[in-house]
LUMVO-483273 format. One record per residue (C-alpha): residue number from 0; residue in one letter; x, y, z. Coordinates in Angstrom, 2 decimals. Layout:
! residues N
> NUM	A	X	Y	Z
...
***
This chain:
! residues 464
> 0	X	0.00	0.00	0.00
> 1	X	2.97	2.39	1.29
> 2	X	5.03	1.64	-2.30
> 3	X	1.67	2.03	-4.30
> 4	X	1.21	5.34	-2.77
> 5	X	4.31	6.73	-3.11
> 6	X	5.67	5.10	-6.50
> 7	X	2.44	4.57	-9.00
> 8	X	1.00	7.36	-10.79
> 9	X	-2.88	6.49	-8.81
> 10	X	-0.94	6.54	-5.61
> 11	X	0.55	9.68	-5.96
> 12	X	-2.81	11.37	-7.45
> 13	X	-4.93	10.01	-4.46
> 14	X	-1.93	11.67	-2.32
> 15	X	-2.42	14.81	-3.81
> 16	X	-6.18	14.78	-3.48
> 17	X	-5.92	13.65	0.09
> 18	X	-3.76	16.72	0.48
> 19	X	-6.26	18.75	-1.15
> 20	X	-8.73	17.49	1.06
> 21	X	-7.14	17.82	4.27
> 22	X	-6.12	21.81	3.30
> 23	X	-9.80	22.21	3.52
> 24	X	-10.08	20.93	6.44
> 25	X	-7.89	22.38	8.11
> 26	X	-8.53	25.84	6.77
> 27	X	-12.81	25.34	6.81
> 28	X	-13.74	22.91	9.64
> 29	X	-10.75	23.91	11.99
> 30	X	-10.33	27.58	11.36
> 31	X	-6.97	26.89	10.89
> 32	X	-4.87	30.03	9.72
> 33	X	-3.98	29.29	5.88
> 34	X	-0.40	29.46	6.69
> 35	X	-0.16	27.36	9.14
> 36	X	-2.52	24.87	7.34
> 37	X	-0.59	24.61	3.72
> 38	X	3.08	24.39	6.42
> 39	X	1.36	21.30	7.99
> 40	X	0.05	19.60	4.91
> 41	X	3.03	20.51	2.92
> 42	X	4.85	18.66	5.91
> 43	X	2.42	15.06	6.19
> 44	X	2.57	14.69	2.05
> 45	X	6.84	14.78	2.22
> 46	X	6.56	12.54	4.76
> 47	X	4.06	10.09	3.74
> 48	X	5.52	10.54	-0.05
> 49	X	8.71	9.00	1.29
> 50	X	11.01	11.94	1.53
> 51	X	13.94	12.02	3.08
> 52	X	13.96	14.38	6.64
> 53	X	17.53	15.74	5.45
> 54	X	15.27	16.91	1.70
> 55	X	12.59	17.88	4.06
> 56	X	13.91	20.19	6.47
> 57	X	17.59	19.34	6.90
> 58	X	19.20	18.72	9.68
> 59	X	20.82	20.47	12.79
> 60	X	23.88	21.47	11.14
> 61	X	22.42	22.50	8.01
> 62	X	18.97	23.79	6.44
> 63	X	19.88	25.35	3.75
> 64	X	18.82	23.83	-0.03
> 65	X	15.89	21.78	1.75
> 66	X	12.13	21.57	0.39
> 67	X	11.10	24.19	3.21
> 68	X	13.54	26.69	2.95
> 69	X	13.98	26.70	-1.06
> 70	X	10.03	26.11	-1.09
> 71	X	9.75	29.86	0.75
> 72	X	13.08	31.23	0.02
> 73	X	12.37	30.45	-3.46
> 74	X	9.29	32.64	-4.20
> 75	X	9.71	34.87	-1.09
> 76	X	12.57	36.32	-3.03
> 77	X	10.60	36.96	-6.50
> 78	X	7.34	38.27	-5.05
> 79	X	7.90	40.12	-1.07
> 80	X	9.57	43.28	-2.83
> 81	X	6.70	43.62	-5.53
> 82	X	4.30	43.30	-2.93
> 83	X	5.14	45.56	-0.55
> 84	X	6.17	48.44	-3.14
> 85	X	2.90	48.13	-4.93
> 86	X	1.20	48.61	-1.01
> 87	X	3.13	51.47	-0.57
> 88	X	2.03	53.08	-3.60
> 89	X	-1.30	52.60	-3.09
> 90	X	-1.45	53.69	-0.17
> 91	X	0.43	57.07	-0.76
> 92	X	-2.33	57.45	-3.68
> 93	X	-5.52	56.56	-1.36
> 94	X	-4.11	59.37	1.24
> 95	X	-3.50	62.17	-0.87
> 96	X	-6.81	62.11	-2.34
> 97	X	-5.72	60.45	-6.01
> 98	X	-9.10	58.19	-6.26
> 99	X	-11.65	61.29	-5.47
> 100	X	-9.81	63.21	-8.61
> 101	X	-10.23	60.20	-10.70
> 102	X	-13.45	59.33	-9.81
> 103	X	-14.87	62.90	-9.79
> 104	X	-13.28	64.29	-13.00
> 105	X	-14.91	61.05	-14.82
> 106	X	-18.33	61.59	-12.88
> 107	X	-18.28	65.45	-14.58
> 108	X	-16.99	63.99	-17.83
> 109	X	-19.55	60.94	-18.25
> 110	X	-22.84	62.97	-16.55
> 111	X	-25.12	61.84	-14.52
> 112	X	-26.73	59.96	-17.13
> 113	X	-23.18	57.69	-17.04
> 114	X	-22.58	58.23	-13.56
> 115	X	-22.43	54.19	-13.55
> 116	X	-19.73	53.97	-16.44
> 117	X	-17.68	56.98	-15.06
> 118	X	-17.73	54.39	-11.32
> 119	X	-16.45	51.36	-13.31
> 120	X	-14.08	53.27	-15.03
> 121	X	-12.41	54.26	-11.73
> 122	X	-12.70	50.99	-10.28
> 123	X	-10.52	49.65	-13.35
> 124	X	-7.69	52.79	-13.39
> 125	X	-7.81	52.62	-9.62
> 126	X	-7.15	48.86	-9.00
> 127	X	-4.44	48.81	-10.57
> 128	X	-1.93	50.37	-7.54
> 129	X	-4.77	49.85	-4.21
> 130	X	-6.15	46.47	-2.88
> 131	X	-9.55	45.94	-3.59
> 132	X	-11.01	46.73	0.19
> 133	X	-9.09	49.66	0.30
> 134	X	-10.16	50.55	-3.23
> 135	X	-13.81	50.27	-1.55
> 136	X	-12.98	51.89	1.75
> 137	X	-11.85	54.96	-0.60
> 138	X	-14.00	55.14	-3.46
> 139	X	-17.48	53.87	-1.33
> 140	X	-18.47	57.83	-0.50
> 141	X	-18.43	58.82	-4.15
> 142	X	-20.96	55.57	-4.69
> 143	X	-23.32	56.70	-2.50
> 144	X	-23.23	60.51	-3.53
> 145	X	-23.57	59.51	-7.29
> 146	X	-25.96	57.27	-6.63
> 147	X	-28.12	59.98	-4.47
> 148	X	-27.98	62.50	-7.27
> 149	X	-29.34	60.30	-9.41
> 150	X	-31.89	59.14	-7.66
> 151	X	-31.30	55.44	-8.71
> 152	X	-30.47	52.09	-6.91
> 153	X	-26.62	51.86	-5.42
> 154	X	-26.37	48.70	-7.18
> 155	X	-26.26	50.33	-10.45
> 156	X	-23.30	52.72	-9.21
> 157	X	-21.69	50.50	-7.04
> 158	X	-21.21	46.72	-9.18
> 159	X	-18.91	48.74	-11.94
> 160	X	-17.01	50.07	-9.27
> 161	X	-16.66	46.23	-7.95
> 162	X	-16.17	45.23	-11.24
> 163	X	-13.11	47.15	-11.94
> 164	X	-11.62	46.86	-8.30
> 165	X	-11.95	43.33	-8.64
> 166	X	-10.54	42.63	-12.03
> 167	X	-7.09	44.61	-11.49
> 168	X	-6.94	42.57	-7.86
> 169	X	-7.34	39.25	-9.56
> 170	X	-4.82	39.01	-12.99
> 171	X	-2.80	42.46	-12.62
> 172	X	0.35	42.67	-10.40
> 173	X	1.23	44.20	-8.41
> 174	X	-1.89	42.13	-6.14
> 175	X	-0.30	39.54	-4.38
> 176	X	-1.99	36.59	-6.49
> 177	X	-0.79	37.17	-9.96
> 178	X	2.55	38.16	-8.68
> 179	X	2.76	34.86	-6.46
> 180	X	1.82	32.78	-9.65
> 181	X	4.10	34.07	-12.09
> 182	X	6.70	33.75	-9.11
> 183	X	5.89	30.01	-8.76
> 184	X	5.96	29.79	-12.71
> 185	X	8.59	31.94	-13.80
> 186	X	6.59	34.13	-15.53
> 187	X	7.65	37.55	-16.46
> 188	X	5.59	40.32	-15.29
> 189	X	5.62	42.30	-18.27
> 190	X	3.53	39.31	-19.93
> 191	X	1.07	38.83	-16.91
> 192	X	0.38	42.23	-17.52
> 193	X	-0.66	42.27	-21.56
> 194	X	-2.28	39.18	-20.29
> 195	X	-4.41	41.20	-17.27
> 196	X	-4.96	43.56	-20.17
> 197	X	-6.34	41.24	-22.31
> 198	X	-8.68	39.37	-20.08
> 199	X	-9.56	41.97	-17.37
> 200	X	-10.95	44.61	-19.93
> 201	X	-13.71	42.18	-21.82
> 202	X	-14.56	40.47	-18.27
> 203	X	-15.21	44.39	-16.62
> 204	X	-17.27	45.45	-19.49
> 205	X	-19.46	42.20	-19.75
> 206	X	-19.73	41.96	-15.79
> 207	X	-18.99	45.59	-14.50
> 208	X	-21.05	47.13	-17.72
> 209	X	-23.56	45.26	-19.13
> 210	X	-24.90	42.76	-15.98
> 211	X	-24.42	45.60	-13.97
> 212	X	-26.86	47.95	-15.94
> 213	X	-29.68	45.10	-16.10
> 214	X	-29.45	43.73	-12.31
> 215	X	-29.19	47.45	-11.17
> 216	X	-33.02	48.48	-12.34
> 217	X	-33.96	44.85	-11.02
> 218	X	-32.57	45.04	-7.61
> 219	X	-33.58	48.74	-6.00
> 220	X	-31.74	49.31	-3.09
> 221	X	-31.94	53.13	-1.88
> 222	X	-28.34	54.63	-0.49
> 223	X	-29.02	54.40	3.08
> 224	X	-29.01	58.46	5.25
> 225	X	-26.33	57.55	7.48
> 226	X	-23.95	56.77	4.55
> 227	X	-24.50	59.75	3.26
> 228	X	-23.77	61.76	6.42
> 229	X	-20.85	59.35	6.37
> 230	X	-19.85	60.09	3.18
> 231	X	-20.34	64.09	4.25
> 232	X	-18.15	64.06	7.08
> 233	X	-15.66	62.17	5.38
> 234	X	-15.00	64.73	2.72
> 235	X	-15.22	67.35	5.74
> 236	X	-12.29	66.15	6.85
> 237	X	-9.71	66.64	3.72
> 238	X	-8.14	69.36	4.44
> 239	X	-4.88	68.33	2.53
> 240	X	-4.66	70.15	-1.42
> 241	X	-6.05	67.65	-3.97
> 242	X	-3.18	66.23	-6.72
> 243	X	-3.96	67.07	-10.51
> 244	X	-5.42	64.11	-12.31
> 245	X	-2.42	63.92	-14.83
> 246	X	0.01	63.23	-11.77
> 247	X	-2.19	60.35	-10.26
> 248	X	-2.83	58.94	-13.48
> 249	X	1.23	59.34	-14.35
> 250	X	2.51	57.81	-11.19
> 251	X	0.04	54.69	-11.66
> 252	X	1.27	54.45	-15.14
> 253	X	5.07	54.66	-14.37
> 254	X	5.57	51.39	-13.42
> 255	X	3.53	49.42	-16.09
> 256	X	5.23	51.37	-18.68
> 257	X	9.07	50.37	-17.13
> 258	X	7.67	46.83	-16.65
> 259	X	6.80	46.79	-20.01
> 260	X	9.58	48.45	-22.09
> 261	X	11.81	45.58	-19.94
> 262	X	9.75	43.17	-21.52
> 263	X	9.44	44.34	-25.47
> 264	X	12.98	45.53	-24.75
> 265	X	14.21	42.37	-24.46
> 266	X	12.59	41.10	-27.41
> 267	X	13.35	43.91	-29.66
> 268	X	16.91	44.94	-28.47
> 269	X	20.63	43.50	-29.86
> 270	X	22.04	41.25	-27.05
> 271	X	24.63	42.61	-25.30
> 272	X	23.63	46.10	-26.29
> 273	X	23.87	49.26	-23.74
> 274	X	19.85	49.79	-24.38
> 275	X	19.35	46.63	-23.95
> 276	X	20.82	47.00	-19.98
> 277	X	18.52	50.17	-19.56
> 278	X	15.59	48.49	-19.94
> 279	X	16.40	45.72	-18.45
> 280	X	17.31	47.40	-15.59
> 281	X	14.37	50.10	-15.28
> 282	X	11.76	47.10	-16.15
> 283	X	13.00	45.54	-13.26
> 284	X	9.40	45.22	-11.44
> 285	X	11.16	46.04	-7.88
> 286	X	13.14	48.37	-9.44
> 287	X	10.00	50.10	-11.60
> 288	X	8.19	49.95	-8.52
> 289	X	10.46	51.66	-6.57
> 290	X	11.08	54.59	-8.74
> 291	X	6.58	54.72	-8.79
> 292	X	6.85	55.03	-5.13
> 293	X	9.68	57.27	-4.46
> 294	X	8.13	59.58	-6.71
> 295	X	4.45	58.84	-5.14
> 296	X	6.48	59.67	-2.15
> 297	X	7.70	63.19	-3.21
> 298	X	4.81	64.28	-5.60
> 299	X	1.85	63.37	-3.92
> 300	X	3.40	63.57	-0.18
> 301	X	6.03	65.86	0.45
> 302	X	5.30	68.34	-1.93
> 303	X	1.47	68.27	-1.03
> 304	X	2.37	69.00	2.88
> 305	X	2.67	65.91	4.12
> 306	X	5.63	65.33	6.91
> 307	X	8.27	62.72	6.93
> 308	X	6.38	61.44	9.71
> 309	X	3.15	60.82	8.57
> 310	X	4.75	59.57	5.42
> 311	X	6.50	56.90	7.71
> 312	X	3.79	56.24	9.87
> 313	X	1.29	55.93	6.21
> 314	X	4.26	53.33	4.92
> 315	X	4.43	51.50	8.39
> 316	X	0.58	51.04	8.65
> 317	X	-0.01	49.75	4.94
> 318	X	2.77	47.67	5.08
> 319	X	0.80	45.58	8.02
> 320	X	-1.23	43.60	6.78
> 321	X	0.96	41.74	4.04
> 322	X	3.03	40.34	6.57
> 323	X	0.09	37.49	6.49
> 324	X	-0.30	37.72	3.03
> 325	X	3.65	36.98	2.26
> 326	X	3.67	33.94	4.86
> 327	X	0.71	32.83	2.90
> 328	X	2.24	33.05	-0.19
> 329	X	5.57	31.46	0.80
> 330	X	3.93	28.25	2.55
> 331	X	2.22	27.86	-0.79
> 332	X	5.77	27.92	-2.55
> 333	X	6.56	25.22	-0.41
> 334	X	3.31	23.45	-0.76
> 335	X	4.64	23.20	-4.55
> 336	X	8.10	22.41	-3.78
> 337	X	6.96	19.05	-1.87
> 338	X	4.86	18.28	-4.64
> 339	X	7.39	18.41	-7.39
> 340	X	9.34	16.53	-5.31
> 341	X	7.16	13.57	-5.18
> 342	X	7.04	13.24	-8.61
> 343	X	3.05	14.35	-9.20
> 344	X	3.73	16.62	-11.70
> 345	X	4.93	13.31	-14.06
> 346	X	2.01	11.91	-12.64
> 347	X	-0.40	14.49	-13.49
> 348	X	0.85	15.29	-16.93
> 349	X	1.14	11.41	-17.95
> 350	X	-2.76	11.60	-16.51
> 351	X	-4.04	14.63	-19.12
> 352	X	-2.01	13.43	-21.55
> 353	X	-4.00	10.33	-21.64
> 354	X	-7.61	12.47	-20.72
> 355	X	-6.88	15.14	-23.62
> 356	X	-7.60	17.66	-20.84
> 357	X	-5.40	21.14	-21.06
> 358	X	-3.49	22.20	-18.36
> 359	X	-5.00	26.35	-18.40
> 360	X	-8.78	24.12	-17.70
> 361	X	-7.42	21.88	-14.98
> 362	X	-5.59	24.93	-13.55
> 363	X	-8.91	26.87	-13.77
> 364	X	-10.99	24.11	-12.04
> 365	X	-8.54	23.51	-9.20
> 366	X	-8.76	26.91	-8.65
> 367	X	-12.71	27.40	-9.20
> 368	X	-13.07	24.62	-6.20
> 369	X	-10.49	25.91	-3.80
> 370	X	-12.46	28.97	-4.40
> 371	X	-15.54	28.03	-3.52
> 372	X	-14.82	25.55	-0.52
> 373	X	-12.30	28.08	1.51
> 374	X	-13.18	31.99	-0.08
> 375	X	-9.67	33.04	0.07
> 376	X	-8.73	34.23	-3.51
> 377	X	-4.95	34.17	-2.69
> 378	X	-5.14	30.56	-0.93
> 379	X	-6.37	29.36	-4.41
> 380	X	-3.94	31.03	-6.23
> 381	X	-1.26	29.72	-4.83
> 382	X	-2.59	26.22	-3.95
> 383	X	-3.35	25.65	-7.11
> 384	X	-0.19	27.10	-8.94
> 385	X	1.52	24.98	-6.60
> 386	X	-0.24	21.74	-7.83
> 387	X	0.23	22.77	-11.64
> 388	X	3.57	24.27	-11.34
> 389	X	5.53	20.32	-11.92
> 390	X	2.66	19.40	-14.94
> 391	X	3.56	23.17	-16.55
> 392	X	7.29	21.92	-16.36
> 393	X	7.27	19.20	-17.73
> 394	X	5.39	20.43	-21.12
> 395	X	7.74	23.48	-21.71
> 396	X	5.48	26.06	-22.75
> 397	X	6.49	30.01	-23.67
> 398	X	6.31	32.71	-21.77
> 399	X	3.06	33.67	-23.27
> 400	X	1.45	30.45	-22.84
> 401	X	1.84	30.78	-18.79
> 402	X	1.20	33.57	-18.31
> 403	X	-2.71	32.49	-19.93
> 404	X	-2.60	29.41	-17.37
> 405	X	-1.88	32.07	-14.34
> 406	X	-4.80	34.58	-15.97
> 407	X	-7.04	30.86	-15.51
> 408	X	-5.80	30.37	-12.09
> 409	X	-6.74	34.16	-11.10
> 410	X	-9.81	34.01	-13.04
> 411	X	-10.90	30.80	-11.02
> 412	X	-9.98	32.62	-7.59
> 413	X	-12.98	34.75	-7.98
> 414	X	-15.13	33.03	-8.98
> 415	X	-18.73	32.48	-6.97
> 416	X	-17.88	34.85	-4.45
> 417	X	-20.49	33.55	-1.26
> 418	X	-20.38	34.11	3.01
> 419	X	-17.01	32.43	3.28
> 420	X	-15.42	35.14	1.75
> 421	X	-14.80	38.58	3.65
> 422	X	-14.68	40.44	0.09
> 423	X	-18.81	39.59	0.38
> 424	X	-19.41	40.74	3.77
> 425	X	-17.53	44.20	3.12
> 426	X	-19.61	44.88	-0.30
> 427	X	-22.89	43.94	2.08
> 428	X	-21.51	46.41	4.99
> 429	X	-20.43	49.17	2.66
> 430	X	-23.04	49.28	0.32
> 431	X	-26.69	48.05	2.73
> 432	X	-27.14	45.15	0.91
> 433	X	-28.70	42.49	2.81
> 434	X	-27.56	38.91	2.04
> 435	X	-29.98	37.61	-0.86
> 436	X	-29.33	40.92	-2.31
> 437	X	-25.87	40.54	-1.70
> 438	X	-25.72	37.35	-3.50
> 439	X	-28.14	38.43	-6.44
> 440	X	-25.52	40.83	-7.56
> 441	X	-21.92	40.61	-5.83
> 442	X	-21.87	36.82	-6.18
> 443	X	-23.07	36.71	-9.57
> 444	X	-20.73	39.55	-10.85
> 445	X	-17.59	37.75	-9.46
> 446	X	-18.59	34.24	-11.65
> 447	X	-19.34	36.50	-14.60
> 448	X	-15.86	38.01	-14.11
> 449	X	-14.71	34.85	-13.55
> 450	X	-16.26	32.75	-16.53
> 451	X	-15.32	35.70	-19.37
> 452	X	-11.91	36.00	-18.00
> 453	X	-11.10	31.98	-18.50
> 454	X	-12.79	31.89	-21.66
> 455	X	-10.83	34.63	-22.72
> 456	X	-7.76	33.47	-21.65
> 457	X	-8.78	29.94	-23.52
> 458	X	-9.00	31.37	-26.82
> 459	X	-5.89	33.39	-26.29
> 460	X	-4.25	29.97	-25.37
> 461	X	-5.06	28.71	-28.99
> 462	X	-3.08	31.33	-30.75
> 463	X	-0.29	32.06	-29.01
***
């Protein structure tokens, strides 16, 4: 039984679904923190796959090259820069104001009569730099304000907004997901992008656009008076001078445009050439990043009155919260590692080679079901990168081609958004929407966004 399990192709399949099965576990019956959960199962499939302690986890006079400390190490090193330089620039944006410029120059462009376009349309530029809760946190006042003026239901005003938020979170770096994948991968992030670019845009319109204009005269929910009054007092209390709109919009575009000059550069450049070093050096994504933020830093802080110490206490308060996130993502790298190691990526691929199945509509179901059974979008990101990562080795495909299977992956992370997920309960809080109501739009937006962005990245997969 031991030597079937750990040797045969069905023995190390049912290991990986019994590893599947027990990360749910863990992470929906016991409330286990996801980090600790993908560290423990990680731990029980080396062992019961046969691996030696000294590959595992090394031994007392020497841990280095193991499974757990190349399985963090490995993506840790790729993806904890990128992640905390995009959270500092969007959060230097959200405090000086950026998103109420956006958002209210495209309200006065669009009218009231697009008031819901103008919403989505910030939602999109927006997401790019900001998580999406902050994005809501930010943008939620203008929602209700819009939506009062026009005398409408918030649902009409508020599911573009969603839309776009959600989108740029899900397949655009730098959000923690895509960058974790095309870490695990080895994807460059100049592709994810004209990926994100490609599948985001058709999945907002369809989903942020059109659903949301036909759910948003069936399902009339009034903006509540104390949101307003909420909204009121929380534009009372900007005192700070507003940026223009061309520097917000510049500083967001700074880094996608040295991200992506790295990566045409490198296609279009001699070898060896000075140019060539340029851009390889500015489309560095820490290094674009970095330039984005010190200039964030300057533009929008310093020069706009804010002091070095409420720039450091702004950095030290954003930066927070993706100490979780980062521990997340690097027991998922080592999730991965253990099951290269065992030899189920040979197993897998040997498996869909024989079931005609491609690997970007496996990756897309893993994700879809870690989705739905645990609501973390970032768990099933990298869970089920880390399960793909040894079949996607083994078949040698372009950079193109994975970045489509890591658009699939992010594209099955939102899908079916229900009350596991804390994304629903804040567009409930923020917005009055009472569960059914909740789940008539929210949920159904996310699996719109969700099915158009797969079936985008699909077809994509077929030409490229």
């Amino acid at each position: 039984m031991i030597d079937w399990l750990q040797h045969s192709t069905g023995g190390l399949l049912t290991l990986s679904g019994l590893a599947i099965a027990l990360l749910l576990v863990l992470i929906i019956r016991l409330k286990v923190e996801p980090f600790i959960a993908l560290l423990v199962v990680g731990l029980t499939v080396a062992l019961a796959a046969g691996l030696p302690v000294e590959q595992i986890v090394g031994s007392a006079q020497k841990a280095s090259g193991t499974l757990l400390e190349n399985g963090f190490g490995g993506i840790l090193g790729h993806v904890a820069a990128i992640i905390g330089l995009g959270t500092l620039l969007g959060s230097i944006l959200e405090a000086s104001g950026g998103a109420e410029v956006l958002t209210r120059t495209l309200l006065r462009a669009f009218g009231e009569k697009r008031a819901p376009l103008a919403m989505g349309l910030a939602g999109l530029v927006f997401g790019v730099p900001v998580f999406f809760d902050i994005g809501i946190f930010v943008l939620a006042p203008l929602v209700y304000a819009a939506a009062k003026r026009g005398g409408r239901s918030i649902v009409l005003y508020a599911l573009p907004l969603l839309a776009g938020l959600s989108v740029m979170h899900a397949f655009m770096p730098p959000h923690p997901g895509p960058v974790a994948a095309a870490g695990l991968l080895h994807v460059s992030l100049g592709w994810i992008i004209i990926m994100a670019l490609a599948v985001a845009v058709p999945a907002w319109f369809l989903g942020g656009v059109l659903f949301s204009a036909w759910v948003g005269k069936k399902v009339v929910v009034p903006v509540p008076e104390e949101m307003l009054a909420a909204a009121e007092k929380l534009r009372g209390d900007q005192s700070r001078p507003e940026p223009p709109l061309s520097l917000v919009l510049g500083i967001i575009a700074v880094p996608l445009v040295l991200i992506l000059s790295g990566t045409f550069g490198s296609i279009l450049l001699p070898k060896g050439s000075a140019a060539l070093g340029v851009f390889a050096f500015l489309g560095t994504p820490a290094v674009a990043l970095t330039i984005a933020v010190l200039l964030a830093f300057w533009l929008l802080g310093y020069r706009r009155g804010m002091t070095r110490e409420q720039v450091t206490e702004l950095s030290a308060a954003s930066l927070r919260p993706v100490a979780m996130i980062l521990l997340v993502v690097g027991a998922g790298g080592f999730f991965g590692a253990v099951l290269s190691a065992t030899g189920v990526g040979k197993a897998l691929s040997t498996s869909l080679a024989d079931l005609g199945l491609p690997v970007i509509a496996l990756s897309y179901v893993i994700s879809c079901a870690l989705r739905i059974a645990q609501g973390s979008a970032t768990v099933a990101i990298v869970t089920t990168t880390g399960i793909v990562a040894p079949v996607v080795g083994e078949l040698g495909y372009s950079q193109p081609q994975l970045a489509l299977v890591v658009m699939a992956i992010a594209a099955g992370s939102i899908i079916a958004s229900h009350v596991n997920d804390g994304g629903f309960w804040i567009v409930s809080r923020y917005f009055g929407l009472s569960v059914k109501e909740t789940l008539q739009t929210w949920t159904v937006l996310e699996t719109i966004l969700s099915v158009v962005g797969f079936a985008v990245a699909a077809l994509l997969s077929l030409v490229v």
